[in-house]
N, C-alpha and C positions, 0 to 999 in steps of 0.2 A: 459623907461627913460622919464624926464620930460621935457618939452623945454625951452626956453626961458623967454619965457613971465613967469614963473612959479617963475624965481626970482634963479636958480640955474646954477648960474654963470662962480660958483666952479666947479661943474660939469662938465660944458659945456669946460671949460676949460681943462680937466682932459684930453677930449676924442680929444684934436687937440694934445696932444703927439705921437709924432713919437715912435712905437717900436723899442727897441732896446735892447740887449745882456744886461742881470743883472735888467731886472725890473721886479718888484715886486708885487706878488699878493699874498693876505690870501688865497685864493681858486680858485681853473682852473676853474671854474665858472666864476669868476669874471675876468678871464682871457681871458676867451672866449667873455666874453661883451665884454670888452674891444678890443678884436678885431675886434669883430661886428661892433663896434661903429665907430674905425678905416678906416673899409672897404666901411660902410655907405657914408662917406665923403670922400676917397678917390673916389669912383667909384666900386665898385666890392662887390660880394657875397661869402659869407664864408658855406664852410660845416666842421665836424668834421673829421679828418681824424684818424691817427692810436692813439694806447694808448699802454701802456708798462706794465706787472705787477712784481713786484718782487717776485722771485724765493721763498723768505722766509716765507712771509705772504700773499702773493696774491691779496696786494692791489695795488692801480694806483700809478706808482710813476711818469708817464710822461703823456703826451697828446699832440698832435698835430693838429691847425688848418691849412686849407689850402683853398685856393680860390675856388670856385665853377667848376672850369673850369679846375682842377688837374683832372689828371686820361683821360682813353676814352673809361670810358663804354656805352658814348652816343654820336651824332653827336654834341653835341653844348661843348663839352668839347675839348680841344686841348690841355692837359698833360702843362698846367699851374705850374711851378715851386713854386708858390709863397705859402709862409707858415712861420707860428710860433712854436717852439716847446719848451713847459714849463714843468719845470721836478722840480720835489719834492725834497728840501733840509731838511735838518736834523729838522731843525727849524719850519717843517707846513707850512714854506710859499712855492709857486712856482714860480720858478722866470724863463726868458725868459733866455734857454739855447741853440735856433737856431732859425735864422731869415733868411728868404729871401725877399726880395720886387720887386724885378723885374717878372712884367707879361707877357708873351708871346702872350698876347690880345689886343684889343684895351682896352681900359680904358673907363666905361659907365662917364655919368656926373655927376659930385659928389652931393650927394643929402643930404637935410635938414632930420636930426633926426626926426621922427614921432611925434609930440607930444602925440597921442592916445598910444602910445607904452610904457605900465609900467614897469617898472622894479626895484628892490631892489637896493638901492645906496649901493654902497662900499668905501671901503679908494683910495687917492691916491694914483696910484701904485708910488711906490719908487724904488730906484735902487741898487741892492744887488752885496757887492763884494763874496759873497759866491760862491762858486764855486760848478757843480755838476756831479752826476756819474752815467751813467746807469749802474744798475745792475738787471735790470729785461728782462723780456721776453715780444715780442708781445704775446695779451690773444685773441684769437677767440670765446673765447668759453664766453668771457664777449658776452652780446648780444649788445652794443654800437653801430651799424654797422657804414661803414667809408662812407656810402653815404647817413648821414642826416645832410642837409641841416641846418645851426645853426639859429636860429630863435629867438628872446629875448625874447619872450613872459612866463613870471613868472607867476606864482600862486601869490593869496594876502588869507590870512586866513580868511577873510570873505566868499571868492566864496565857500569855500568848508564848511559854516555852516549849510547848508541842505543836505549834502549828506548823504545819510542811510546808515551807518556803524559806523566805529569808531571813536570817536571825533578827530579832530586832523587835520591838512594839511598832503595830500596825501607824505608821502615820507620813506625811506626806515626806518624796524624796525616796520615799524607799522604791528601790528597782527590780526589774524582772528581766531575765532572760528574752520570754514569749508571751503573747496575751495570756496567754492558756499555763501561763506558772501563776498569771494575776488570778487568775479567776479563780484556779485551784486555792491558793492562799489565801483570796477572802472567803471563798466558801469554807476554806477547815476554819476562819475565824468567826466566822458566822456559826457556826455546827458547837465552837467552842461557848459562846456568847447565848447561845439557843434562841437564835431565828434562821430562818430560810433568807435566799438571796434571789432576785431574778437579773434579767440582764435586761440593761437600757438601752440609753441611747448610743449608736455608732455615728461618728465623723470621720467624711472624706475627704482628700485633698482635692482641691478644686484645679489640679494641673494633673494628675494622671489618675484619680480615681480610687489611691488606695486608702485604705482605715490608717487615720490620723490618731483617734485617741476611741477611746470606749469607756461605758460606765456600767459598773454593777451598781443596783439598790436592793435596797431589803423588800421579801415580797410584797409588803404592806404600803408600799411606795403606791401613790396617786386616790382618785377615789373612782373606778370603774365599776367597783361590785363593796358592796356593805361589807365584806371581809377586811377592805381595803381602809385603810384610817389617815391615808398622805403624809404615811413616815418620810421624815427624809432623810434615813440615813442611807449612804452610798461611799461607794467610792470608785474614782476615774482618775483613767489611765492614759499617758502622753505618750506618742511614740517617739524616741530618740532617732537623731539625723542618722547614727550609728549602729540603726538597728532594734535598739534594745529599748522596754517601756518603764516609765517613773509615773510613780504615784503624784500625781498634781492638783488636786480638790479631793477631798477625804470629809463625812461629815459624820461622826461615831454616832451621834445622841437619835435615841428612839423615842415617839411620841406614844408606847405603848409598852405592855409588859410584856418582859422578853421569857421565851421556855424553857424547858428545861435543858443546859448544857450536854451537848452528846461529845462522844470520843472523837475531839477533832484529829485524831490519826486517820480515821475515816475518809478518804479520799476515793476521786477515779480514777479509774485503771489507765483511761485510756481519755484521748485531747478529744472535748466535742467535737461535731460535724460548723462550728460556728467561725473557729478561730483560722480556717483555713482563708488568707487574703483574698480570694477569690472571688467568696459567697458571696451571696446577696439577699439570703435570710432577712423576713423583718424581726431585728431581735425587738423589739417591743411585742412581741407574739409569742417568745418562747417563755415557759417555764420552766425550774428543776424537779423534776419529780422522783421520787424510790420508785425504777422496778426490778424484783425480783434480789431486792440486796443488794442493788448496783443504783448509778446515780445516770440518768438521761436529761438533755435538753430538748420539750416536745413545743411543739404548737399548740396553743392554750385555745381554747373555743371564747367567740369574743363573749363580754359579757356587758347585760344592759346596765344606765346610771338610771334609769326610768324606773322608778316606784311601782309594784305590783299593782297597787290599788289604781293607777293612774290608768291601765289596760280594760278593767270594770266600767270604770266610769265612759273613757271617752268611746267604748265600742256600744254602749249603750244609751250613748247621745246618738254616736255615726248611725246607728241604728234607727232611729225616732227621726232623724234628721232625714235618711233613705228614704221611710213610708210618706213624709210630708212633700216630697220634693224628688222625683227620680231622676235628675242632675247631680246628685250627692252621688260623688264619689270617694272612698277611702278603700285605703291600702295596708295590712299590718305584716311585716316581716315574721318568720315564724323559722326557729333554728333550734333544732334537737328540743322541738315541742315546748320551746320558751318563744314570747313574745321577745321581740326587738323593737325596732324602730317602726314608727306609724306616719301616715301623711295619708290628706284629707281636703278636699276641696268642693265649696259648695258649685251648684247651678251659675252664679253670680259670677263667681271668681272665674271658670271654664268660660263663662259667655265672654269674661273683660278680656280673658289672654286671645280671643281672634281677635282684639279693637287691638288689645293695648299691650302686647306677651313681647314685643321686639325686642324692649329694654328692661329685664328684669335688675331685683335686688336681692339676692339672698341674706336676708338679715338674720347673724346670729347673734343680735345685741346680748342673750343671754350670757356669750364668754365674757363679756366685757365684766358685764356687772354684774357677775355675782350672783344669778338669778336658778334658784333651785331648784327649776324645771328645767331641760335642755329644750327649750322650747324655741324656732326656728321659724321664719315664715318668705314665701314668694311676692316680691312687690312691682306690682308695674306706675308708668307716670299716664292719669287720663288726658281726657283734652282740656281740661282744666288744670294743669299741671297740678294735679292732688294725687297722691298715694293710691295707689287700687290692689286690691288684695287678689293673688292670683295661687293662692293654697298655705297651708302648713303644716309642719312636721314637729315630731317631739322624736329626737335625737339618742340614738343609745347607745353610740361610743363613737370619737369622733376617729374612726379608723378610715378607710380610706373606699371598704367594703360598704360601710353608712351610707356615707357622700353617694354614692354610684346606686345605692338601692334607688335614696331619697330622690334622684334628678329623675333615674327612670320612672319613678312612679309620678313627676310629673308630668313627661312626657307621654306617657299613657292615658292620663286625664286628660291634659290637653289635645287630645286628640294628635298626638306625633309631632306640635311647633315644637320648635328650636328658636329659642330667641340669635337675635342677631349679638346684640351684646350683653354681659351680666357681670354686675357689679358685687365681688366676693369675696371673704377673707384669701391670705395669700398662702397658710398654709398649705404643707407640701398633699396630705390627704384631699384638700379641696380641687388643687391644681390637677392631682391628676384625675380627679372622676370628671371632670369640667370636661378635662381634652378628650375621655373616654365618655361621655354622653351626650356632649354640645361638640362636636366637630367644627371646629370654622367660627365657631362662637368668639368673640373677642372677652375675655376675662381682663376686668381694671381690676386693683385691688381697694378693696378697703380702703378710705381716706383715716378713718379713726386708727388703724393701725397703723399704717405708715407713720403716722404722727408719734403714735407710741413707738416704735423702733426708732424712729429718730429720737427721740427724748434718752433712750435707754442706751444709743450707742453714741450720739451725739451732741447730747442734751448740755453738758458743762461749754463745749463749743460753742454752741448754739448761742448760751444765756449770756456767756462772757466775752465771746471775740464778735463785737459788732459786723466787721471785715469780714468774715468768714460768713457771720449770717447771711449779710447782705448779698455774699457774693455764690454763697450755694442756693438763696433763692431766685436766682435772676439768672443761675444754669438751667435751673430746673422748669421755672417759668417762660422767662423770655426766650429761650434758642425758638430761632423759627426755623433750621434745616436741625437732620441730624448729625450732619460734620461741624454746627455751630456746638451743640449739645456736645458731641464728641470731645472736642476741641478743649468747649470750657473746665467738662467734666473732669478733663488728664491736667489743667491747669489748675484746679481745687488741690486731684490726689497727689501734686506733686509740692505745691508752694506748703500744705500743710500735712507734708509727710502722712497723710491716710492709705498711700500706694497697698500698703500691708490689709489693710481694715476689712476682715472678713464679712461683715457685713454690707460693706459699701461694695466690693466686689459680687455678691450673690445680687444686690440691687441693682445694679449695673446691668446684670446679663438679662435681666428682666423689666425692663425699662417699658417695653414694649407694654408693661403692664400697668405704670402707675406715672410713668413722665405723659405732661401735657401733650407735647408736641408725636409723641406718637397714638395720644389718644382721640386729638379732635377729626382725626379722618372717620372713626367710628361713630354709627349714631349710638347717643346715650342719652335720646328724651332730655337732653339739656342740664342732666343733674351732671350739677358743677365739679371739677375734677378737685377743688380743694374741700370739697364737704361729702357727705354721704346723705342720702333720701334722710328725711326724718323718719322712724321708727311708726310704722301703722297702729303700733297699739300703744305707743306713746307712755300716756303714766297710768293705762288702766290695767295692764300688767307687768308688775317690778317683781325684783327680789324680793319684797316683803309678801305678795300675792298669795293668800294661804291656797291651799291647795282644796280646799271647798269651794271655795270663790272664783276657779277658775272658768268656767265654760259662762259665768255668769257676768263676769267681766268680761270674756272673748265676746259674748251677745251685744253686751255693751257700748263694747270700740267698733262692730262692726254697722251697728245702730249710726251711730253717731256719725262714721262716716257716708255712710248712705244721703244720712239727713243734706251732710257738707256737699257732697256730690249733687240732690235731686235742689237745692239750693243754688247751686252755681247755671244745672242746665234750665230751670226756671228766669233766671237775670240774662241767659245768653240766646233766650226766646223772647221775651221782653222786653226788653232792658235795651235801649240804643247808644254806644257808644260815641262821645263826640268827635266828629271831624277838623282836622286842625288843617288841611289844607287842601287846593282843589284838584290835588292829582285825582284821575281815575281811579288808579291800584287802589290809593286807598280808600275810596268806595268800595271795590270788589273784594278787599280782605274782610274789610269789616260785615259783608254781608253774609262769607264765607267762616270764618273764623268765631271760635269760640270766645266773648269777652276777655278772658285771662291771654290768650292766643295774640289777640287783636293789640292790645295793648304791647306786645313786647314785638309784635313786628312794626306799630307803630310809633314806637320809641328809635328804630334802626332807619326806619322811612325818615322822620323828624332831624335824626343826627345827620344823614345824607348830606344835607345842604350846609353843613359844617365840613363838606371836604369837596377835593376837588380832581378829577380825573386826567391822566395826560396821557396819550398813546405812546408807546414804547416799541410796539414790533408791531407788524403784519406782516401773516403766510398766508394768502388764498382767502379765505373768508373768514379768518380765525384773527381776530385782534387780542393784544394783552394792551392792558391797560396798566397804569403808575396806579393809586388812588393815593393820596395823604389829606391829612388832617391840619387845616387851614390855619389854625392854632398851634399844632403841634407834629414841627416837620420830622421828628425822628419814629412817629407812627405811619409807616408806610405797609401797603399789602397791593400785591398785581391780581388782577384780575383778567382770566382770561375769556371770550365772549365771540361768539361764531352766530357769525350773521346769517346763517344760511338755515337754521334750525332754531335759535334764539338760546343755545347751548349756554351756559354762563358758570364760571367756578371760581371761587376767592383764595388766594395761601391764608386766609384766616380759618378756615372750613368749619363758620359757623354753620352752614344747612347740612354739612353732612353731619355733623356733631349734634345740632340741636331740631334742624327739622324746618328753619325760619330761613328764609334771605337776610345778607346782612346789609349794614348800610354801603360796604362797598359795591356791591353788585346793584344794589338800587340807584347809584350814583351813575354808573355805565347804563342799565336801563334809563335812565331819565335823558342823559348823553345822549343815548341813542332815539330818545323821542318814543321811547316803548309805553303803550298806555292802558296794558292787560299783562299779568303775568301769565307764563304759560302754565296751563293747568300741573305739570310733574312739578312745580317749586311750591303748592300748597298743598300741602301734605293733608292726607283725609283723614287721618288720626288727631289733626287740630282742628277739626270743626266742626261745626253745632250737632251738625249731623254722624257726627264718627261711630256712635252706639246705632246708628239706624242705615247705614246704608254699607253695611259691610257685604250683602249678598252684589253688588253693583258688578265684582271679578270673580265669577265663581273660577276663573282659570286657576287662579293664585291660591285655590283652597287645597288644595293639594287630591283633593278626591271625592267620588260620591258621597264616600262613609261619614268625613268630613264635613263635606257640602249641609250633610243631613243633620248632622248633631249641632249644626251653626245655626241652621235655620230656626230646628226645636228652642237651643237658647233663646236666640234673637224672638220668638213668638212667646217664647214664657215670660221673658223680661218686659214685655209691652204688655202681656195680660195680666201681668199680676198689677202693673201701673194702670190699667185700666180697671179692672175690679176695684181699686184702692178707692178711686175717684165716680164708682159708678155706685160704691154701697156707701157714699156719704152723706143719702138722705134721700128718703122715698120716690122722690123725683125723678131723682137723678139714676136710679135704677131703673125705673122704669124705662126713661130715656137709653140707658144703654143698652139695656136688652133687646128694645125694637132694633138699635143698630148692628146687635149683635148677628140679630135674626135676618137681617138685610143681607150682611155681612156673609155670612152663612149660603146664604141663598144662591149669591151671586158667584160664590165659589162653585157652588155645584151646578150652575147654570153654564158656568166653562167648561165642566167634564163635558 
């Protein structure tokens, strides 16, 4: 923009308008200056926040700015209310269709327009009674991100007459021969502009595997390392059916100050080793670098998001924590004599993963929310279906080399288990350390993401066509074979043209990971496929958790849960649950079964008698059974049920899923006059005794070394429960000493 002395008056007058509801702009560009210019003189800094696209075409029909100090992905931010939101009328223009002005900051001193700061003049905005309508969806998958910093700084068609490519100002439409012309072009425009470029992300076709489009960004793109500030300016590139590539998303504005311009004639000689269609380079890994007066693309050495000081602190907790307890174990990754990534697990946590390690959670609630530790942890389900902590990690880049450290190092603590199933984000880095460290493991994904990718790619569908809700839920849900699922699935992508829908395509082929009907043959400890574990450390570590505070809040949640845990096995040793009927079983469950346990097999026992069984087939000793629900004939499941061994399996596969018999098999057992379940259908992980009788199969422990460090656990966890209860008062020491001594004695009277 120009200033004053420049004689433009007009201008200057334009930008002391107040926003407000109905003004008027040609283009959200000019909408966005205009708030710049706004927040310049008010006091405050603007970034870009969300954009909308419509469902129909896939263009922007809204955009939102918002103060600098919205959101709290970092300490200087404090969830700033303040924001404009300008949305697309019929007419091409965008007019201001939400305002807020009130900051929850102090307010900096309002400051004079730059005069060095150029920028293209626009109209005055005017004031529109048109009125307007969302009818789009947020687009993630535009590369826009919502934390770049709005900056004026324009292009003029002069700067770009030497840059080596195609005549023109850099912007979108414009075409290239080969990647490798794009990339030469934006680096001499980059060179001219004075910042550096790295290269992002590549897309494949999902039918023969070749590069569909690519993106360059500016080095300062993401936050991996303090250099890094999550510029987002970029630009990507579309491959033509004919060959040839178009610039397709282009985003010029920098969140930072750009260097000094060099000779953009300055080019390479010669096409990187990257652009040849073949490779399989990760460009998220390469950098450009000068050497020797020439331009190379290397492999960048990864770098931590973990705070220096965070390395001090927690190896001299791990430390203090070792001398109290030699069940502490921790792990710290160490690459070109820098810390990396750490994981850490106490005595407690190793003892629960032999009860309880089948069904883990790797929860990284920190992506979600915003939380400025990459702080990550291992969850399993006890016999009280509560949370049990089974290790945690502070994360230092989420590459793919992380995931693969992190899993090893808890397989090393745990003495070499492998859970059977785990519950994990679905990114591509997660997936593949999972396949490459858990073999055979079954990976669900995330229920909290799922949800988010549907909201992002199907969210306007979702909210607006009841039809379509209704009936992608009841794909997803209800199929009980996979040619029902199949079936419904091709009848969704076809009645609402989604056949295209890149994402609904990549979901599909992974289905195996997040639809019901391929999940409940998997045990998953019962955690339900439309929710995720609740979070072990709950609200005692958030995004706002200062960073002093942290090991003393970790003490805290791990306190508290303890308490919740030695609380539940106290009521499921005391505590008589009541019998509601005179079967045997359930006498033998509830004498077996942990309270929490007890109650949910005897919720399936109780429904039993609301259904009714009818045989269907017999081969040999092997019966299927109908079973339906007496109330409700369109709930049917068979049951199959072999006489000969008391074999029993339901197409609901609640016990392989959850671990319980369900009411249909309990219905065929009653049929059948069965009045004991057989020991393999009451799982020893749901009962009173599951922390104490794990040495019962030393076969299943996989080995001596094993055998041993189960034992050690399993003896420190009862003595420290006994010290607890023997030093609570003069007596009672005394008393457990003599037992101790008995105790003692009688061991050595076996040697």
């Amino acid at each position: 923009m120009v200033g004053k002395s420049n004689g433009h008056q007009e201008n200057e007058e334009e930008y002391k308008m107040e926003p407000h509801m109905g003004l008027e702009f040609n283009t959200a560009e000019e909408a966005q200056e205009f708030y710049s210019m706004y927040a310049i003189q008010v006091g405050f800094k603007t970034r870009i926040g969300q954009l909308y696209r419509s469902r129909v075409d896939g263009s922007v029909i809204s955009r939102r700015f918002v103060c600098a100090k919205e959101g709290f992905q970092t300490s200087l931010r404090t969830g700033c209310p303040a924001f404009i939101r300008v949305q697309k009328v019929d007419s091409g223009k965008w007019v201001v269709a939400n305002i807020k002005k009130e900051h929850n900051h102090e307010i900096e001193a309002s400051g004079e327009i730059c005069p060095q700061i150029q920028r293209k003049s626009f109209p005055t905005p005017t004031s529109s009674t048109g009125g307007a309508s969302r009818t789009g969806i947020r687009s993630h998958e535009d590369d826009s991100p919502s934390d770049v910093v709005a900056d004026i700084k324009r292009l003029k068609k002069e700067e770009m007459a030497a840059v080596n490519g195609p005549s023109g100002e850099l912007c979108t439409g414009l075409e290239f021969n080969s990647a490798n012309d794009a990339y030469k072009f934006y680096y001499a425009y980059a060179t001219s502009m004075g910042f550096r470029i790295r290269i992002g992300q590549l897309f494949r076709s999902k039918h023969d595997g070749s590069i569909t489009s690519r993106r360059f960004v500016c080095s300062k793109e993401g936050r991996q390392h303090p250099s890094r500030v999550g510029c987002g300016a970029y630009m990507r590139i579309q491959r033509h059916e004919a060959g040839g590539w178009v610039v397709d998303r282009l985003q010029k504005e920098h969140n930072h100050a750009l260097g000094i311009p060099l000779d953009p004639n300055r080019t390479m000689d010669v096409a990187p080793k990257w652009c040849t269609e073949d490779g399989s380079s990760v460009l998220e890994n390469l950098d450009l670098v000068e050497t020797d007066g020439g331009l190379s693309l290397v492999k960048r050495d990864r770098e931590s998001r973990i705070d220096n000081d965070w390395y001090s602190v927690l190896l001299e907790y791990f430390q203090s924590q070792q001398a109290e307890e030699t069940g502490f174990f921790y792990a710290v990754e160490m690459q070109a004599g820098k810390g990396m990534n750490l994981f850490w697990a106490d005595a407690r946590s190793r003892f629960s993963c032999a009860q309880f390690g089948d069904a883990i959670v790797f929860d990284t609630t920190y992506r979600r929310d915003s939380h400025s530790v990459p702080f990550a942890s291992f969850v399993g389900i006890n016999h009280h279906r509560q949370p049990v902590l089974l290790g945690c990690a502070l994360i230092a880049d989420e590459s793919e080399e992380s995931f693969t450290w992190i899993f090893q190092a808890w397989v090393r603590a745990m003495s070499g288990c492998r859970p059977v199933s785990i519950i994990a984000d679905q990114d591509r880095a997660i997936r593949h350390s999972i396949v490459q460290v858990f073999p055979g493991t079954h990976h669900r994904f995330s229920a909290w993401q799922i949800v988010a990718k549907e909201q992002e790619n199907l969210g306007a569908l979702l909210s607006m066509d009841a039809e379509f809700k209704y009936e992608y839920e009841a794909c997803i849900f209800q199929s009980q074979t996979a040619s029902e699922f199949d079936f419904a699935w091709n009848m969704l992508m076809d009645k609402y043209n989604l056949s295209d829908n890149a994402w609904l395509k990549e979901m599909y082929q992974m289905r195996k990971s997040w639809v019901p009907l391929h999940i409940k043959g998997t045990f998953f400890a019962g955690i339900p496929v439309d929710g995720s574990l609740k979070s072990y450390f709950s609200t005692f570590l958030t995004a706002q958790s200062p960073f002093n505070e942290f090991i003393v809040r970790y003490e805290k949640a791990l306190e508290k849960r303890y308490e919740e845990e030695r609380k539940e096995d106290y009521n499921s040793f005391n505590v008589q649950a009541v019998l509601h009927t005179k079967d045997p079983i359930e006498e033998q469950c509830r004498r077996l079964y942990t309270i929490t346990m007890f109650k949910v097999f005897q919720k399936e026992l109780l429904d039993c008698y609301n259904y009714v069984g009818t045989k269907i087939n017999v081969e040999g000793s092997m019966s299927r059974y109908l079973v339906q629900n007496c109330g409700n004939g369109d709930e049917r499941n068979t049951v199959a049920f072999n006489a000969s061994n008391l074999n029993i399996s339901c197409s609901c596969k609640m016990f392989e899923f959850e671990g319980v018999l369900c009411r249909h098999t309990l219905k065929i057992f009653q049929i059948m006059n069965i009045r004991e379940l057989p020991s393999r259908y009451i799982l020893h992980r749901w009962t009173t005794n599951a922390k104490y009788g794990i040495m019962r199969d030393s076969d299943s422990l996989g080995g001596s070394h094993n055998f041993k460090a189960l034992m050690l656990w399993s003896l420190r966890e009862e003595a420290c429960n006994y010290i607890e209860a023997g030093t609570a008062s003069l007596e009672r020491y005394k008393l457990a000493f003599e037992i101790m001594q008995e105790g003692r004695r009688n061991l050595c009277w076996q040697n």
